[in-house]
C-alpha positions as CSV (number, residue, x, y, z in Angstrom):
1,X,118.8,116.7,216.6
2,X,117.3,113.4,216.2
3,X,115.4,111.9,213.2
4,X,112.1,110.4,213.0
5,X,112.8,108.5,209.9
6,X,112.7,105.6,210.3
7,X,115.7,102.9,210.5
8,X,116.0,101.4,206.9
9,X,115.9,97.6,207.5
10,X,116.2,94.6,204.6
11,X,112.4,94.8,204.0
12,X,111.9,98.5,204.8
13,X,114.9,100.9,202.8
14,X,115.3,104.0,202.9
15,X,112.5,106.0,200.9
16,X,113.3,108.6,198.7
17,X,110.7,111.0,197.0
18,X,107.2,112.8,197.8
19,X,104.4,111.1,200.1
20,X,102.5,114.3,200.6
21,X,99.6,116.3,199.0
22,X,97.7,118.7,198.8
23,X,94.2,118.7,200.8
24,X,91.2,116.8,198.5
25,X,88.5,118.4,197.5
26,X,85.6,117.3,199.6
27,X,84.1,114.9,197.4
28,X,87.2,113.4,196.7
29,X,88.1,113.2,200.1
30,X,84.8,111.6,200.6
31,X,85.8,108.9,198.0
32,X,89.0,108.6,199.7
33,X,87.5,107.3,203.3
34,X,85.0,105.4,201.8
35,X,86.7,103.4,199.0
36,X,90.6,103.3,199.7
37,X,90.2,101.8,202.6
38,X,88.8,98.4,200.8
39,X,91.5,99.0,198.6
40,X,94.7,98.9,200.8
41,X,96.8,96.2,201.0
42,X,98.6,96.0,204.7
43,X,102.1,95.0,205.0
44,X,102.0,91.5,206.5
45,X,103.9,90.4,209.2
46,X,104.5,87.0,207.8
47,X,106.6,86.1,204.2
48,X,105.7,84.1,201.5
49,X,102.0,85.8,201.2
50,X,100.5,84.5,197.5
51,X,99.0,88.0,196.3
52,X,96.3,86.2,194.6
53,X,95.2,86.1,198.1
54,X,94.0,90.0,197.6
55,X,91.8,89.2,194.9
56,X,88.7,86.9,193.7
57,X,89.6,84.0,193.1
58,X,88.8,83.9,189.4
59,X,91.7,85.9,188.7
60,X,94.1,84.0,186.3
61,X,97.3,85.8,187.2
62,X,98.6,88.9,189.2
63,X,100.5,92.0,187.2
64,X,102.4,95.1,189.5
65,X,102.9,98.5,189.1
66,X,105.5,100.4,190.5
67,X,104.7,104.1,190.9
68,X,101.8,104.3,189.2
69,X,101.2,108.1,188.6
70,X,97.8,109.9,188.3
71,X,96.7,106.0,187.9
72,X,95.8,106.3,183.9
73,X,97.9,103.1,182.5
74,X,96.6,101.1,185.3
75,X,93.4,101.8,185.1
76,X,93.4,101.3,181.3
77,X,95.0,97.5,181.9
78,X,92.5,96.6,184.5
79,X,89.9,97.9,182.5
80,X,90.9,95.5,179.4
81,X,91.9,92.8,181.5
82,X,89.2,91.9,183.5
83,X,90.3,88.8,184.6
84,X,93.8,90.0,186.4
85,X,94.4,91.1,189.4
86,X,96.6,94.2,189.4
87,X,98.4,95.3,192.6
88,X,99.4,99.5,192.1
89,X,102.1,101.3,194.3
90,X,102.0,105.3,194.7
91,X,103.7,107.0,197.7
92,X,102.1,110.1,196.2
93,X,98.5,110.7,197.5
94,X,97.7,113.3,195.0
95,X,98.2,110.0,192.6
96,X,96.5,107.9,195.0
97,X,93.4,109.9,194.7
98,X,93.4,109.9,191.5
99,X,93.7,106.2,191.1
100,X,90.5,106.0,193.9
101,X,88.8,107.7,191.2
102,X,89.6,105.6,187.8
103,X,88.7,102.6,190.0
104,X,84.9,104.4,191.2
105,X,84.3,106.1,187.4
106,X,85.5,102.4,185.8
107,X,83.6,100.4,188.4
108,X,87.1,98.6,188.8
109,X,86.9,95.4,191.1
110,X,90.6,94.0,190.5
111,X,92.8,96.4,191.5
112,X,94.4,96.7,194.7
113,X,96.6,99.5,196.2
114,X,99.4,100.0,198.5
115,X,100.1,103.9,199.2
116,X,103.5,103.5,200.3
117,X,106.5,102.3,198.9
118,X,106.2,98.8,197.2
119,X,108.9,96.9,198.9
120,X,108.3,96.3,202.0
121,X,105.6,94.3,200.6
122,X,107.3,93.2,198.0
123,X,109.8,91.6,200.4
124,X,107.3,89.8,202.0
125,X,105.9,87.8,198.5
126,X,106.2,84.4,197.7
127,X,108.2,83.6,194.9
128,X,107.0,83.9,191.5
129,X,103.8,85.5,191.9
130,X,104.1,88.3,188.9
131,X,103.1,87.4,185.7
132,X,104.0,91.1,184.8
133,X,105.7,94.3,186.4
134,X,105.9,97.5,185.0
135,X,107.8,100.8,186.2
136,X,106.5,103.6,183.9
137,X,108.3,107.2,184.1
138,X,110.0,106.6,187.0
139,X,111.8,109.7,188.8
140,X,115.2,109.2,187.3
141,X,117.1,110.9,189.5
142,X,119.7,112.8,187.2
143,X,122.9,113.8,189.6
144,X,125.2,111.6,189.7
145,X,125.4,111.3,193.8
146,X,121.6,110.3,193.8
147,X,121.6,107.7,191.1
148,X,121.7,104.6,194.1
149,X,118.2,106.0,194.4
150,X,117.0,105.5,190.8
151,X,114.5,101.7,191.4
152,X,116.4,100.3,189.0
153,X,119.6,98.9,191.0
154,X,121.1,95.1,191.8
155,X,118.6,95.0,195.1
156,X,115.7,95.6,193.4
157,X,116.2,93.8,190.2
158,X,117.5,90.7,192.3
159,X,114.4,91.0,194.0
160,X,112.1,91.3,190.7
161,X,113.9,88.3,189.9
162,X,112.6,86.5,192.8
163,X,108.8,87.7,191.8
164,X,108.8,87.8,188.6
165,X,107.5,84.0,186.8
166,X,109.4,82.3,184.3
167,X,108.9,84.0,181.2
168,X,107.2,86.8,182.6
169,X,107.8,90.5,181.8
170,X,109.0,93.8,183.0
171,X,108.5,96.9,181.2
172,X,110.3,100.0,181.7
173,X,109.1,103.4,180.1
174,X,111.1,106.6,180.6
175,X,112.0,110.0,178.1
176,X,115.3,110.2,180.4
177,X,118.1,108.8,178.1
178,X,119.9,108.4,181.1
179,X,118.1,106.2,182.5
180,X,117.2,104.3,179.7
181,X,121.0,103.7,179.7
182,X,121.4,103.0,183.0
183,X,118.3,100.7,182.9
184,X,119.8,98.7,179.8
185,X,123.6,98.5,181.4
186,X,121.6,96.8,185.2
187,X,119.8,94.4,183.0
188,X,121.9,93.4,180.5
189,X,124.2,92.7,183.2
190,X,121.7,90.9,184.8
191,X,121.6,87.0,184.6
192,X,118.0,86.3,185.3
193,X,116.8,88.9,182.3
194,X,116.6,89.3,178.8
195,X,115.7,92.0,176.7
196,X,113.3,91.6,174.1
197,X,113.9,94.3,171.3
198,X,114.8,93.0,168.1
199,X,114.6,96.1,165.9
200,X,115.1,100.0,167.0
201,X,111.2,100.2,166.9
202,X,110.8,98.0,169.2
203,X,111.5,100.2,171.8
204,X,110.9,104.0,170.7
205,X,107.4,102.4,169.8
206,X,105.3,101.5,173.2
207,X,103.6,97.9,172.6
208,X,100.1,97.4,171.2
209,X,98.6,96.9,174.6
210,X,99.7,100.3,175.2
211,X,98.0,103.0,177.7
212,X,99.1,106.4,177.6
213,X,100.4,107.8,181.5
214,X,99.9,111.7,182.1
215,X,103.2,112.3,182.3
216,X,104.0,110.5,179.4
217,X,101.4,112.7,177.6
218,X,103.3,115.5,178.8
219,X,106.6,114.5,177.6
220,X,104.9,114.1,174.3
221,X,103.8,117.3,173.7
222,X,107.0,118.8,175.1
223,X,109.0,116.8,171.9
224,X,110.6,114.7,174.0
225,X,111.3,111.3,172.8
226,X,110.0,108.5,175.5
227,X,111.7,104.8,175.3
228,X,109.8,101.9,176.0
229,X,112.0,98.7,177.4
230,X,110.8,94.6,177.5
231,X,112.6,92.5,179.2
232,X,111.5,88.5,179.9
233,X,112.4,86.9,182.9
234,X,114.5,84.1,182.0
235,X,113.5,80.6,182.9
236,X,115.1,79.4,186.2
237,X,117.4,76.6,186.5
């Protein structure tokens, strides 16, 4: 029998992970038609798109999240950061609603959304056009024959590299120890990063800018310990 997924190409991998929901209530749904739609960002068919371009112009620089949940931590950095543009990726559209909502209740205006997989936009960037990235609670795929689908891997982090500006940071936030280990082993290995803990605290403690995910929330109250990693892009040669 033949498959309908699609081919994976360079700028369009394989996808691995849930897209689907359950149906909205209607006045959800009703937010959904009316607001996402001014929210999407479109993969372009060119490369080298500035994502500034997505936003007002007043906005001083351009942050990414990677899976971003039931939307809480980016809402929470929009919210107190007024004056950047925030681009947030969710496959899910249970979390995509969700977001649609912080963004209406917050009266949001610099957030943008791709529900979808990030990279095949991400491919299609100019260089150096994050000022900050984070991946918070990614799924952390724990057999051993699925960790090539864990987002932390050489082809995305050479690509982060690409995106990320000199001196600019990625965060990583998981209660997996696994892949806090595997996460520390890719980007200590990793020329173009540097990690920026200096004591243990620095990363069992999240930093001060901090907002809370619901998942996270969820670890918490289940004792779980979560891990928060910084690591600065390194200045290119």
């Amino acid at each position: 029998m033949r498959s309908n997924r699609p081919i994976p190409t360079p700028d369009r991998p394989n996808f691995y992970g849930r897209r689907g929901s359950r149906a909205p209530k209607a006045s959800r749904k009703v937010l959904m038609d009316e607001l996402l739609p001014k929210l999407t960002i479109d993969y372009p068919d060119q490369a080298g798109i500035d994502p500034r371009s997505y936003f007002a112009p007043d906005r001083r620089e351009v942050w990414l999240e990677i899976g971003f949940g039931g939307g809480e931590h980016l809402a929470g950095q929009a919210e107190a950061n007024p004056d950047i543009g925030i681009i947030g990726c969710e496959p899910y559209m249970d979390g995509v609603s969700s977001m649609v909502r912080h963004i209406s209740e917050r009266n949001l205006e610099n957030v943008r959304i791709v529900p979808d997989d990030s990279r095949p936009l991400l491919y299609k960037l100019q260089d150096a056009c994050f000022a900050r990235v984070f991946l918070l609670f990614p799924d952390p795929w724990p057999k051993k024959r699925h960790a090539e689908r864990r987002f932390v891997g050489p082809k995305n982090l050479a690509l982060l590299a690409r995106l990320i500006k000199d001196g600019g940071e990625f965060r990583v936030a998981s209660d997996d120890m696994q892949y806090i280990s595997w996460t520390l082993q890719h980007l200590h290995n990793h020329p173009d990063f540097e990690w920026l803990a200096e004591s243990p605290d620095d990363w069992r403690n999240p930093p001060e800018d901090w907002v809370k995910t619901r998942y996270e929330q969820k670890a918490l109250r289940q004792g779980k310990k979560c891990n928060y990693l910084r690591f600065r892009r390194k200045a290119r040669s």
